[in-house]
N, C-alpha and C positions, 0 to 999 in steps of 0.2 A: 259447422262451428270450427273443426279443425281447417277447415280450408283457409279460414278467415282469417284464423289466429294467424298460419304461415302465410297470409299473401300481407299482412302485417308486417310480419318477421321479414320478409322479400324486402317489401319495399321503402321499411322503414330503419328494423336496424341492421340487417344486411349491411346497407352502404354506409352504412354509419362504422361499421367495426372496418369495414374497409379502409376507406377514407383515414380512420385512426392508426390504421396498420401500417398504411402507407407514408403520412404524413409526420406522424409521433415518434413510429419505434429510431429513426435514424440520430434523435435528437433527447430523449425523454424515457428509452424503453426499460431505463431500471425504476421511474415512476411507475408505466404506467404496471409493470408488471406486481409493485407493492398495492397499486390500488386496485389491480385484479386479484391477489390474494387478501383482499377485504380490508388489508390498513386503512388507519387513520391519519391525514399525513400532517406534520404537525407544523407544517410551513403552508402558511395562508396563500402567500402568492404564488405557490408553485400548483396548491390546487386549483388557484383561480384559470392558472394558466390551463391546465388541463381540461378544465370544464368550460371557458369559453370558446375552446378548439372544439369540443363536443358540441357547445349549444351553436356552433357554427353549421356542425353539419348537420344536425337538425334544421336549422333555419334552411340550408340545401334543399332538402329534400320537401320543405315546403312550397319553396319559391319551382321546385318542379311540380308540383301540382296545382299550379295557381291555372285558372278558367284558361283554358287553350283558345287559340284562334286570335290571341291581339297579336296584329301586323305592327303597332306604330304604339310607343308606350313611353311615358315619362314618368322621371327618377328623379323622385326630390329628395334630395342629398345623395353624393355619389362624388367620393375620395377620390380616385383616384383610374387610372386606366383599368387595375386590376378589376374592378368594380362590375363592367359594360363586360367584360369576358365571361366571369365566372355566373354572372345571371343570366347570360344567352347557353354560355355551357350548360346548365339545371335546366331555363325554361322553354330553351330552343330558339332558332334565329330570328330575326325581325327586319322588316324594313326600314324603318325609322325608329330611331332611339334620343328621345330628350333627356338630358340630365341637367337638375339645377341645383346648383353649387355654389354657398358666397366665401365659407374659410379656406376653400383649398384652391391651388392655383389650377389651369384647364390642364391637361397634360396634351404634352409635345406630338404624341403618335396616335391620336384619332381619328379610326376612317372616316369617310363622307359620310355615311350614314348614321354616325352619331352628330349630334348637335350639342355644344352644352355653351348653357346663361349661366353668366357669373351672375345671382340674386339670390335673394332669402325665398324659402319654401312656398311663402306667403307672395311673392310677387312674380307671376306666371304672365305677366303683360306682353309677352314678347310671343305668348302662343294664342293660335287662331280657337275661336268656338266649337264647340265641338268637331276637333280634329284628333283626337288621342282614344284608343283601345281601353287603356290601362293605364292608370297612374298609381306609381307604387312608391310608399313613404317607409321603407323599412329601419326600424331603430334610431328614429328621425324626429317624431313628434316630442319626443323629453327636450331634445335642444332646442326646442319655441318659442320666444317668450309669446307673450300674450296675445300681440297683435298680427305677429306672423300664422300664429294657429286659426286663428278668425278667416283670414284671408284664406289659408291655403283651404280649409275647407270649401268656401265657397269658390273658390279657385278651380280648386278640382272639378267640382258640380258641374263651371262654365266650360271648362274646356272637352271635359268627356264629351264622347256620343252617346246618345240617347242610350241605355241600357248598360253603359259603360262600367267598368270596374275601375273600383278604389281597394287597392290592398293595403295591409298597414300591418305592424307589428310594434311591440316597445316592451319591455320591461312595467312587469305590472306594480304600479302604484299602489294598490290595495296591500301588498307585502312584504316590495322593499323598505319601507320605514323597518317592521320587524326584523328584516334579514340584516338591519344596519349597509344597507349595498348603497354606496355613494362615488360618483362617477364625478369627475371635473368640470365635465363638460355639458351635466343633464340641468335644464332650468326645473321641470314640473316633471315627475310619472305621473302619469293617470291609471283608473283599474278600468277594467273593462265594461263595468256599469256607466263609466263616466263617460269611455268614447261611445259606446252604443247609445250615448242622450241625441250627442252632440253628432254624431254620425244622421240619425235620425232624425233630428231639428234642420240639416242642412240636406235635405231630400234624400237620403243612401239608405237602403232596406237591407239588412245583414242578414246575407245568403250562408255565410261559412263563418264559423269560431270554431279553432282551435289552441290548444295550448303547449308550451315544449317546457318541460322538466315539471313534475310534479312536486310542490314544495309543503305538502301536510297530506296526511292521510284523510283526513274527512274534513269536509267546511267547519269553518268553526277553530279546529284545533291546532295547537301550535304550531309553526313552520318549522324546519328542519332548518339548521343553520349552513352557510356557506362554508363554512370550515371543517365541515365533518363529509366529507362526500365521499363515497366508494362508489365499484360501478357495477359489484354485484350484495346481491342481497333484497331482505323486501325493500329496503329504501334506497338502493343503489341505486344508477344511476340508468344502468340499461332498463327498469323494470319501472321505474318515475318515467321516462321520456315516452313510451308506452301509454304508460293512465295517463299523462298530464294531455294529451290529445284530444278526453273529451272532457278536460275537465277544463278548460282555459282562464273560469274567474281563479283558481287553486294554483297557478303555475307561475314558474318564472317571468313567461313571455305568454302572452296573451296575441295571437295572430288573429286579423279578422277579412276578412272579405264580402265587402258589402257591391251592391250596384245603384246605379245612378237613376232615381225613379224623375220622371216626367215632371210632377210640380215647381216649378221655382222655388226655392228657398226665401225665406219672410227674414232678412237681413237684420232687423231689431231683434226679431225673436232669438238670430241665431250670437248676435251680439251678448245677450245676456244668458245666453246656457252658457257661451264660452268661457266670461268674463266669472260665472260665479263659481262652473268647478276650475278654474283656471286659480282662482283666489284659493280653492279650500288643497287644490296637488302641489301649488307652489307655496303654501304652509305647509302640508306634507315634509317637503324636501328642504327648506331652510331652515325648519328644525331638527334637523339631523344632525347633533351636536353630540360632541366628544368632553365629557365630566370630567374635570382634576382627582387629582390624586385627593383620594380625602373628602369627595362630594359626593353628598344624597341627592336622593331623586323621589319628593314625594307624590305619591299619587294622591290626586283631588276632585270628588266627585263634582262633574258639570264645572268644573275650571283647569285649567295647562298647570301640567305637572309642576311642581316647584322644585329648584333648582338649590340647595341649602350650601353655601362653602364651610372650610372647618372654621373651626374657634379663634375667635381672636388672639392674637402673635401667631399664627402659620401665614406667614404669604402663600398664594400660590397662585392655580389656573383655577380659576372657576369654571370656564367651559372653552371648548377652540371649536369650530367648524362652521356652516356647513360646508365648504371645500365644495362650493357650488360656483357656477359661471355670473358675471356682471358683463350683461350686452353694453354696448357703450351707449354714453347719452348722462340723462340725471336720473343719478341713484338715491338711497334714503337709506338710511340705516336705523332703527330703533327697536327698543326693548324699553323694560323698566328693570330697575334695581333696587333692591331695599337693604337695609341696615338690620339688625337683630339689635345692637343698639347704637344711638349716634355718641360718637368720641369728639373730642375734642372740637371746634368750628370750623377753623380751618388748617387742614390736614387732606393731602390724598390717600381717597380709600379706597382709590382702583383707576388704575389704567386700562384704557382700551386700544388695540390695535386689528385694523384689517390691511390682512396681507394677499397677493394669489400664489399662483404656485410657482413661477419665478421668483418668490421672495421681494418683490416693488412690495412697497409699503403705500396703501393708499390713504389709509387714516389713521392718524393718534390723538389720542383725548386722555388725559387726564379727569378723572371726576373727585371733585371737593365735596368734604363734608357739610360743605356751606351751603351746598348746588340740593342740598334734601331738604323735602317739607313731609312730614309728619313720618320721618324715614324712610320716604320712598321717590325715587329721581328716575324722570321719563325722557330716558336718552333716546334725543332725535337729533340725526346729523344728515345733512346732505352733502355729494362729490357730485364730480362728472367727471365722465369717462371717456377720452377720446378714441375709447377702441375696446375689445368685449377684453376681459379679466375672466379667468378661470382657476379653479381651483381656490377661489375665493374663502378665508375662512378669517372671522373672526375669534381673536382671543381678545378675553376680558380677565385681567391679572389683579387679583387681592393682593394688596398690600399688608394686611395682615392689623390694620388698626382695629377692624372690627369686622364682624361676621358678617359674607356678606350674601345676600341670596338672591330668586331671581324666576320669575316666571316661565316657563317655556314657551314662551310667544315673540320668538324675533320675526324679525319684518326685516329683510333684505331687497331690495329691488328699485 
């Protein structure tokens, strides 16, 4: 048992305090030394910053033990040069390396034996039948939308060799809603119940789960928030990345590694496993909305939380977010809104705007008190997008003529 514990300790946070020591103290070392003295630190982005340099080299040390021996391995999504180095660094050389890339541009200095398509995850048409070792989707699948995820799964199936590996990692859906963690650029998280369906409906049998950052002490009970992190203690940080290994549905990041079984995949079948947790992780995430000054949130059994503004004569925000991405193409925008009571006929009793994160204003609506029936207006609007938007967040602004409230059930997409 003690052997266990230190070839744990070796091979896991060993390199990890290394890596931190090297990389952090020239830059950050009066942080990290408050969050080695157990602080609390009371600036959100600078914890961020520190624990996604940690959850980095955790994700390291995964990507060095992924199934040895693939010669030839493809990267769906893959930033930038730095990318192709630092994963041959962890998982050792290769001969052929594919990367498939549609936001970032190819970078200038790639040896011959990388290859990289400019295409979405989902469109691998440029690779032969099972020609590929490994196909590796790391922190990949949240930026999907619908039909790229359908694809790239059976994507992957086709091009592996028989027995092949699928590795995959993402931020788990099952807890980011609770953590409130909202990223610009994710369409869907999924939890790890949802890829192992869908994993499993498109022929892959899950050899390996793992998890990195433990984020509640036992199923079931509360998540520890992103804003409290230290790195020792029972809920620090060195002693979560630890338990969060075997617990992967309980963690931040959910890593899996499945291989590529012999049947073909039954293409309807896999059409509607994707389609239907695709609909229930990209609800998840378009509800991740940000409450005004002044706004309740009631809980309601077997119906979405209700969303109350204050009293009539307060303007304000009724809700701003989700600070979610728009693929380009045709979008749709809708909710409902209700009145607590209806005022005057015609009168606005709320503006709506979606903005992304450069501030482009993509839509303005005004809503009339004339636009309700029996106090309640089912705002549906459609755009199109000649290019993906991110950072996406709608506000819906009370005018303050009357109270005004509001389901928790947007529909963005």
């Amino acid at each position: 048992m003690k052997k266990k514990v230190a070839d744990i300790f070796k091979n896991m946070v060993r390199p990890c305090l290394d890596y931190m020591s090297e990389q952090i103290a020239g830059n950050i070392s009066g942080q990290i030394a408050d969050n080695m003295a157990g602080g609390i630190r009371s600036d959100r982005e600078e914890v961020l910053k520190d624990f996604n340099v940690f959850l980095h080299t955790l994700r390291s040390q995964f990507f060095s033990e992924m199934p040895k021996g693939a010669r030839t391995v493809l990267s769906a999504g893959c930033s930038d040069r730095y990318y192709f180095d630092w994963l041959e660094s962890e998982y050792g050389p290769l001969e052929r390396h594919i990367g498939i890339e549609f936001f970032a541009p190819k970078p200038p200095d790639l040896p011959d034996y990388i290859r990289w398509i400019t295409a979405t995850a989902g469109d691998m048409s440029q690779v032969e039948p099972e020609s590929i070792d490994m196909v590796i989707s790391g922190q990949n699948i949240e930026h999907l939308d619908r039909d790229d995820i359908y694809n790239f799964f059976l994507e992957s199936w086709r091009v592996l060799k028989p027995g092949g590996w699928l590795i995959m990692d993402s931020p788990n859906g099952a807890l980011t809603p609770q953590l409130n963690y909202t990223q610009p650029d994710h369409v869907a998280e999924f939890g790890l119940d949802e890829i192992e369906r869908i994993l499993g409906m498109t022929s892959f049998s899950v050899v390996n789960k793992k998890g990195l950052i433990l984020m509640r002490e036992y199923p079931g009970s509360a998540v520890w928030p992103l804003n409290s992190m230290t790195w020792q203690g029972k809920g620090g940080l060195l002693r979560r990345s630890m338990a969060g290994i075997g617990r992967p549905e309980d963690s931040f990041v959910w890593w899996v590694e499945a291989r590529k079984e012999e049947a073909e995949p039954n293409r309807e079948n896999v059409r509607h496993c994707v389609d239907a947790l695709f609909d229930r992780a990209k609800k998840r995430r378009m509800n991740r909305l940000s409450p005004g000054a002044g706004v309740t949130m009631v809980q309601r059994d077997g119906e979405p939380p209700l969303i109350i503004g204050p009293p009539a004569g307060q303007p304000g925000c009724l809700w701003h977010g989700p600070n979610a991405p728009l693929l380009a193409g045709n979008r749709r925008v809708a909710f409902e809104i209700r009145l607590e009571k209806a005022p005057a006929p015609d009168i606005v009793v709320a503006e709506v705007v979606l903005r992304d994160n450069r501030g482009r204003e993509l839509l303005r609506r005004e809503i009339y008190s004339r636009e309700f029936v029996d106090n309640k207006f089912a705002f549906d609007e459609r755009l199109h997008l000649a290019e993906a938007s991110f950072g996406v967040a709608l506000t819906v602004h009370s005018t303050g003529a009357t109270r005004l409230m509001a389901p928790l059930d947007l529909d963005i997409g």
